[in-house]
Structures are given as C-alpha cells and as structure tokens.
Backbone as CSV, one residue per row, in Angstrom:
resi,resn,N_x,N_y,N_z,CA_x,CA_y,CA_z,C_x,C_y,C_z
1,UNK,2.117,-5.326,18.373,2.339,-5.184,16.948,3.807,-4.847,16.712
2,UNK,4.373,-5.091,15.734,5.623,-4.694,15.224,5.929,-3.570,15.318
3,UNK,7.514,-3.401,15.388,7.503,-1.176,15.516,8.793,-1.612,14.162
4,UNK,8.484,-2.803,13.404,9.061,-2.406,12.182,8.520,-1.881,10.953
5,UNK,8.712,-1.768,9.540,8.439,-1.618,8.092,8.605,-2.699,7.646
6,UNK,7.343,-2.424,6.792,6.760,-3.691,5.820,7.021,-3.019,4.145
7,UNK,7.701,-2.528,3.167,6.997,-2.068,2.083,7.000,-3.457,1.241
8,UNK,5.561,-2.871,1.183,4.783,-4.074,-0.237,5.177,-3.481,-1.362
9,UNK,5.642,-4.431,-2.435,5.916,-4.152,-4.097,5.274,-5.939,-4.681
10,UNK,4.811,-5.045,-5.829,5.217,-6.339,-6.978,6.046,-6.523,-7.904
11,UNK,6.224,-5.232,-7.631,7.687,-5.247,-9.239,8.560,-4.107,-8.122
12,UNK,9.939,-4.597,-8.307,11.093,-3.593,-7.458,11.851,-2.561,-8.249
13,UNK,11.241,-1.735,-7.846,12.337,-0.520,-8.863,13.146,0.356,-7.883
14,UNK,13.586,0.762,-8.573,14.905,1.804,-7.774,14.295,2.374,-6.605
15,UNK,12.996,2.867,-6.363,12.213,3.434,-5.690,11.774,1.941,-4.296
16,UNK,11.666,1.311,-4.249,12.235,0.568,-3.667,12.825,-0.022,-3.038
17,UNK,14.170,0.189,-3.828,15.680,-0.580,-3.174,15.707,0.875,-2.619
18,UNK,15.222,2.190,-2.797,15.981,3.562,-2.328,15.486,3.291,-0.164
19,UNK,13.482,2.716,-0.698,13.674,3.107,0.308,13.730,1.979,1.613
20,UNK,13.978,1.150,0.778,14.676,-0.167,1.953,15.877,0.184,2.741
21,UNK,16.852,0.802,1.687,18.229,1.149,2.011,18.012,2.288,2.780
22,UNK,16.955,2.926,2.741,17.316,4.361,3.395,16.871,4.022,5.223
23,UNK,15.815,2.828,5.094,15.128,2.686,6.322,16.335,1.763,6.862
24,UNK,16.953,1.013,6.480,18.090,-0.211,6.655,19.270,0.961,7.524
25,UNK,19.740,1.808,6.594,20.567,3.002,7.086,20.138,4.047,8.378
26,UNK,18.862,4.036,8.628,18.416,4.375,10.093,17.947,3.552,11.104
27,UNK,18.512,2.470,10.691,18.404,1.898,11.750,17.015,1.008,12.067
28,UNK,16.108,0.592,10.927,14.724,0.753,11.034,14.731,-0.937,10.378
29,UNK,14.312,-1.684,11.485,13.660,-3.825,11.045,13.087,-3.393,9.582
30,UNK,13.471,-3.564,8.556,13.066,-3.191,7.437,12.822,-4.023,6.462
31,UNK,11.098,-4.896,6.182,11.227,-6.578,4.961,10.595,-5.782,3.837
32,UNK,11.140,-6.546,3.091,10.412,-6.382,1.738,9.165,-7.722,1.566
33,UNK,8.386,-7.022,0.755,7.265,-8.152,0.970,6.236,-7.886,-0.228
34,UNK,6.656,-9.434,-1.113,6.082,-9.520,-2.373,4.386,-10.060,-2.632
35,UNK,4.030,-8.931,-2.646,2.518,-9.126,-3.156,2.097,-10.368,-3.914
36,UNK,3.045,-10.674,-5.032,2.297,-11.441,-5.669,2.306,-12.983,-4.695
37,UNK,3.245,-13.060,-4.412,2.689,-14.279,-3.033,2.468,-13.956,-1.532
38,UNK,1.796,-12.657,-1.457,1.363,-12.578,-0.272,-0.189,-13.508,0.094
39,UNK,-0.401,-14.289,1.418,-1.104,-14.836,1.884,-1.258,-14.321,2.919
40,UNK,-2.669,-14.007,3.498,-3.201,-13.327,4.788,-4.429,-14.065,4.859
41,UNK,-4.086,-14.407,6.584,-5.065,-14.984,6.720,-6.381,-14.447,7.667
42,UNK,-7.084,-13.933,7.201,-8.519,-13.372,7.669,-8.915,-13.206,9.219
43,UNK,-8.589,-14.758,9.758,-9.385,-15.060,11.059,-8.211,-14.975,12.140
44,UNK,-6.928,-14.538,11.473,-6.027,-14.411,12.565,-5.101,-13.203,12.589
45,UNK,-4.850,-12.760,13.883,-4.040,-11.659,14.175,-2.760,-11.359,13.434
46,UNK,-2.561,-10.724,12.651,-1.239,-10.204,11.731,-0.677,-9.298,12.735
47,UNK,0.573,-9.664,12.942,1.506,-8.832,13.942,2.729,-8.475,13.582
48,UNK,3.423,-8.900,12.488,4.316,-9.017,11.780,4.184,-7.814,10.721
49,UNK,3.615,-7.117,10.350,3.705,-6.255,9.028,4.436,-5.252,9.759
50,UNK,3.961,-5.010,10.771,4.472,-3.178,11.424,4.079,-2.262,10.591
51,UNK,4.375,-1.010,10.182,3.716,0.108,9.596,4.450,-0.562,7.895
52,UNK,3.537,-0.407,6.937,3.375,-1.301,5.663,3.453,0.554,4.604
53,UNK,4.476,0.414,4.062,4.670,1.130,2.831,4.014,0.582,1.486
54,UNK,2.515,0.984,0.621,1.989,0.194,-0.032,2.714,0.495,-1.666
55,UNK,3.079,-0.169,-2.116,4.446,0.289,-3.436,3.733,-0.752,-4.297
56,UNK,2.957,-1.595,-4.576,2.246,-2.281,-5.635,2.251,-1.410,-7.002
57,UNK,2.837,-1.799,-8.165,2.114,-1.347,-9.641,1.129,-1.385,-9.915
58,UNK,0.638,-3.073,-9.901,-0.858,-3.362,-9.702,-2.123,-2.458,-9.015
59,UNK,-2.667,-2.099,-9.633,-4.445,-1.553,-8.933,-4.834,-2.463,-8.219
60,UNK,-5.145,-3.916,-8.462,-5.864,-4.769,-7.657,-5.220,-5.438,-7.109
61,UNK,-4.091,-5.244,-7.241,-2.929,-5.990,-5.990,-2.957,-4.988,-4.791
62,UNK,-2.367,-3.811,-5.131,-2.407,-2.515,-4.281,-4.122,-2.556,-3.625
63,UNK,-4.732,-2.458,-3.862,-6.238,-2.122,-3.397,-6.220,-3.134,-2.693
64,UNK,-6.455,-4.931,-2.812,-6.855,-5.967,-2.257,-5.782,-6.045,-0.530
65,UNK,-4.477,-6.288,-1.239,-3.698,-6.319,-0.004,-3.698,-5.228,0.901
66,UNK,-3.981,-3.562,0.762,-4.048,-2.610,1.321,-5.709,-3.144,2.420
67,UNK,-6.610,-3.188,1.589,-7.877,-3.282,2.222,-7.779,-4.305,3.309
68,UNK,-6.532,-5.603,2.865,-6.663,-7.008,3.599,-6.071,-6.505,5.177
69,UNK,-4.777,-6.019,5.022,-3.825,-5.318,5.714,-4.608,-4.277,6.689
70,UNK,-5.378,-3.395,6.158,-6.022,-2.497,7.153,-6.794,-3.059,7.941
71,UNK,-7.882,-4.054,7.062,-8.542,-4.720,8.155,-7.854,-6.022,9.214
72,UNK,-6.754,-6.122,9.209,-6.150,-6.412,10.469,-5.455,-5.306,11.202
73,UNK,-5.852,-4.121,11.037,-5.199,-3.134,11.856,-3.789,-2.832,11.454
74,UNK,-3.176,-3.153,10.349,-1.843,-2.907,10.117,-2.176,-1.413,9.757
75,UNK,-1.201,-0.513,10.004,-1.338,0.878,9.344,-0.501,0.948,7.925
76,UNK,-1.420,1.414,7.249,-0.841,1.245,5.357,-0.596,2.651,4.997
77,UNK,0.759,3.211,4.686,0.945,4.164,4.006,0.738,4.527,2.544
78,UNK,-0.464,4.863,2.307,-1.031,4.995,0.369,-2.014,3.960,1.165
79,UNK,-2.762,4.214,1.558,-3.940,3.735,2.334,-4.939,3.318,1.236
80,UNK,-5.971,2.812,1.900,-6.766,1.878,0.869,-7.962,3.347,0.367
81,UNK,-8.192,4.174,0.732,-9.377,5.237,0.644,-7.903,6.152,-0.733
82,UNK,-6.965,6.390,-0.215,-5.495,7.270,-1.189,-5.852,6.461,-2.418
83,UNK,-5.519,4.817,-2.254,-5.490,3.831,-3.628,-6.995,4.268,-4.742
84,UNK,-7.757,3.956,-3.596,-9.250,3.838,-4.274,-9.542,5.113,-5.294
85,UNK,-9.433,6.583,-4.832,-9.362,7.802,-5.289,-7.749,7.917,-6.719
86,UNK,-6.910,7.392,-6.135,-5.715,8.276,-7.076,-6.170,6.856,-8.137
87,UNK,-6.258,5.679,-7.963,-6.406,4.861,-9.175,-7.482,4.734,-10.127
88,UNK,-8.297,5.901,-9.620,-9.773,5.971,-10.792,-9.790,7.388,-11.050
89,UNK,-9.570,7.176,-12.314,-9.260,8.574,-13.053,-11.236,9.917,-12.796
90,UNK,-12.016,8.841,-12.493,-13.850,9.472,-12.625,-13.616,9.652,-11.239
91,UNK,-12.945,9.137,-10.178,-13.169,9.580,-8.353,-12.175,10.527,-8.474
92,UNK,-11.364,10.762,-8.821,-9.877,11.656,-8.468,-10.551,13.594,-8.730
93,UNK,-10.956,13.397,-9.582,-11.500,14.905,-9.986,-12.270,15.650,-8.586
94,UNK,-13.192,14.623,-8.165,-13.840,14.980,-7.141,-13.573,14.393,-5.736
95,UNK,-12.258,13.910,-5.565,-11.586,13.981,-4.392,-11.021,15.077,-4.162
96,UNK,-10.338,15.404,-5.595,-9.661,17.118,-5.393,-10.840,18.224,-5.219
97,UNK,-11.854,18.097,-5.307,-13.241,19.403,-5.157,-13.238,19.760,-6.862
98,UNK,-12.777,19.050,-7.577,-13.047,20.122,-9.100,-14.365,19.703,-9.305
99,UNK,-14.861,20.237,-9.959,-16.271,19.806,-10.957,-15.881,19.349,-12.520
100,UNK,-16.557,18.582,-12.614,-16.576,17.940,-13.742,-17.061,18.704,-14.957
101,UNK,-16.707,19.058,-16.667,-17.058,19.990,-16.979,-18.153,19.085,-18.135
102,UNK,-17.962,17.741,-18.417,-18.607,16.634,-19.267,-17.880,15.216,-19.090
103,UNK,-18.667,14.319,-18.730,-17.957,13.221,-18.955,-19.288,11.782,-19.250
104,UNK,-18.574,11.326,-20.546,-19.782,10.514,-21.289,-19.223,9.024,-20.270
105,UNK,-20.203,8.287,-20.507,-19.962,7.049,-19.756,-20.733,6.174,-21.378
C-alpha cells in the first residue's frame, strides 16, 4: 500500500490548500483527490490512496467514498462510523452519551 496522503475534497478551501502545503513542506507524497470524479473500482485492489484525509462538504459524497475507500482497506481519517454520527444531527446526541430530553419525528 502507499505510505503516501490522499485528502479527498469536493470543494477546496483554505483548509485544504493549508493542509496539502503543510504535508508537501514535510516532506510527505501528498495528491489531492476530487470526489466529484472519483471512480473506484469494487473488484480491485486500491493501492494508491495511502492514508486518505476525508475533507468532502458533501454528506453523501463524504459517507459513499469514505465507506468505498475503507472497504478496500484504505485507512480514512473522519472515518465512515465519525461521518455517519457527526452528519446526523438524531445519532450525534447519543454518540456523545446525552439523553434526549423530546424529539418529535
């Protein structure tokens, strides 16, 4: 497998370019890699991502490519279980242990 960085975005913001440049500046194989035309293919070995920074705006960009990515063994930082919890406002309460005090559906 790669011993480089992958961060995924769909939209590039400063946050971003900070931390391309910062991994570029240590010395670190560092791609940027745009979600919205990312293609993965299922039945074959992905070796190329190396450890994957997940930076998507998108919910279902972030979730789909994270989930696609793990299940080839790439390691995803903002992992697909992090995405699933921080992007649903009804799981997040009770990822943190709070109790819920009412909530209408």
């Amino acid at each position: 497998m790669s011993s480089g960085l992958s961060i995924l975005y769909d939209t590039i913001r400063w946050e971003e370019k900070a931390l391309f440049d910062a991994a570029k500046k240590k010395g670190v194989d560092a791609t940027m890699v745009d979600c919205k035309s990312l293609s993965i293919n299922l039945d074959k070995t992905e070796e190329r991502y190396g450890t994957a920074i997940q930076r998507c705006v998108s919910y279902y960009r972030s979730l789909h490519s994270t989930a696609a990515l793990e299940g080839k063994g790439v390691n995803v930082i903002n992992s697909l279980n992090t995405s699933i919890f921080a992007g649903n406002k009804l799981f997040t309460p009770h990822a943190l242990g709070k109790k819920w005090n009412s909530y209408t559906i």
